[in-house]
Residue, then its C-alpha position, 0 to 999 in steps of 0.5 A: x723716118x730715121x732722122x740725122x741730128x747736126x749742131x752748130x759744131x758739125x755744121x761749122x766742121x762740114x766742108x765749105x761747099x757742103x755746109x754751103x748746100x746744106x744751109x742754103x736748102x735748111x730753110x726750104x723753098x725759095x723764090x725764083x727772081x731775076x733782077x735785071x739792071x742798067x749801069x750808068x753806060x746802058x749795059x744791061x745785067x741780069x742775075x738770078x736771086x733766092x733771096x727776094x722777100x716782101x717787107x711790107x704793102x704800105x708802103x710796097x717794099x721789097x728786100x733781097x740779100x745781096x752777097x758780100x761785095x769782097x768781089x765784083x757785085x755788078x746789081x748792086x754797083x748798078x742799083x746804087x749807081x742808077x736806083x732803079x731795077x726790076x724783078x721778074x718771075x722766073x718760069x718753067x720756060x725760062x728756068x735754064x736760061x735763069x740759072x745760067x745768069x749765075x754764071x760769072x759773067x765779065x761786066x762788059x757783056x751782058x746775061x741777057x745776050x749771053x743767056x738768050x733772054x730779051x731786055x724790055x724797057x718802059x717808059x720813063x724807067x731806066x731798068x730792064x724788064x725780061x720780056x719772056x718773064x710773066x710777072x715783073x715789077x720795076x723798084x726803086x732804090x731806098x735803102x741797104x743794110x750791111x749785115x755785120x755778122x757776115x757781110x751780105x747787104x739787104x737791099x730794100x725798095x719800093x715797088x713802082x710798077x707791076x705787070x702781071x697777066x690778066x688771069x692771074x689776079x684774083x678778086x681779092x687782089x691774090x696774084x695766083x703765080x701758079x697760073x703764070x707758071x712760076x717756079x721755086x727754088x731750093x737749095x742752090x741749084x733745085x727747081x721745082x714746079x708747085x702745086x696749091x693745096x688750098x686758100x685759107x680763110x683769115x685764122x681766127x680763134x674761135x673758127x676752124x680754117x675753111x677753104x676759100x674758093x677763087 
């Protein structure tokens, strides 16, 4: 395979949007997620994310980076405002109702009417939850980082609840996404259903990987 070799000055000298492209698909497959939110008016908002990340399990932290808010950042206004929102996985049924939430929609109408998506809301939790999506947790707000160097802010919280289906945990706590249909993303705009090839044993030194079953 014949293969291209780029440096930091031939990236930097690409044009905006395809630099842009480039390096948002350099880094491979992506998570699909649409973070659903609820200003201090009740207007609902949903807008898709590549970025989301886990942090840690104890405590359960989850991080996402949000771009720089030179503009009209409407999760994120809402999160810091409110200090609740939710993530759900985005599948194969609802993958073009999710791309079109990046859509730059006005602050006064929300994703979830204009995309054909339903909000779900719990008890006692302000955020809203999209009912087609079959793995979803609500978070709560605990911190964001402004990174200097480009200006796009880690936002970092901690899961509070997690609805996922039945038949998708496994007996060691593994959630198997592939059973829901999750999907990925890489690059701005490509989708991609995925196939497993194996589970792992632990990697030790001493032992060669074996394939765990289910």
């Amino acid at each position: 395979m014949d293969l291209l070799q780029f440096f930091e000055k031939d990236i930097l000298d690409m044009e905006s949007r395809k630099r842009a492209a480039f390096m948002n698909s350099l880094t491979g497959f992506k998570s699909a997620s649409l973070i659903g939110t609820m200003d201090t008016s009740g207007n609902t908002n949903l807008a898709i994310f590549s970025s989301v990340v886990h942090l840690g399990s104890n405590p359960a932290l989850i991080g996402f980076v949000n771009r720089p808010d030179t503009t009209e950042r409407h999760t994120l206004e809402n999160i810091q405002s409110t200090k609740q929102y939710t993530i759900n996985h985005i599948h194969r049924e609802i993958f073009l109702k999710g791309h079109q939430t990046s859509a730059r929609y006005p602050k006064e109408v929300s994703e979830f009417d204009a995309v054909g998506l339903t909000p779900e809301f719990s008890t006692g939790f302000q955020a809203p939850f999209v009912k087609e999506s079959r793995i979803k947790y609500g978070m709560e707000f605990v911190e964001s980082h402004p990174l200097k160097i480009n200006g796009t802010i880690l936002v970092i919280g901690k899961v509070v609840s997690v609805s996922v289906p039945t038949v998708c945990v496994t007996e060691d706590g593994t959630i198997d996404v592939e059973k829901a249909d999750t999907i990925t993303i890489s690059g701005l705009d490509g989708y991609h259903a995925t196939q497993r090839l194996a589970r792992l044993s632990y990697a030790k030194p001493d032992q060669s990987p074996r394939e765990l079953n289910d």
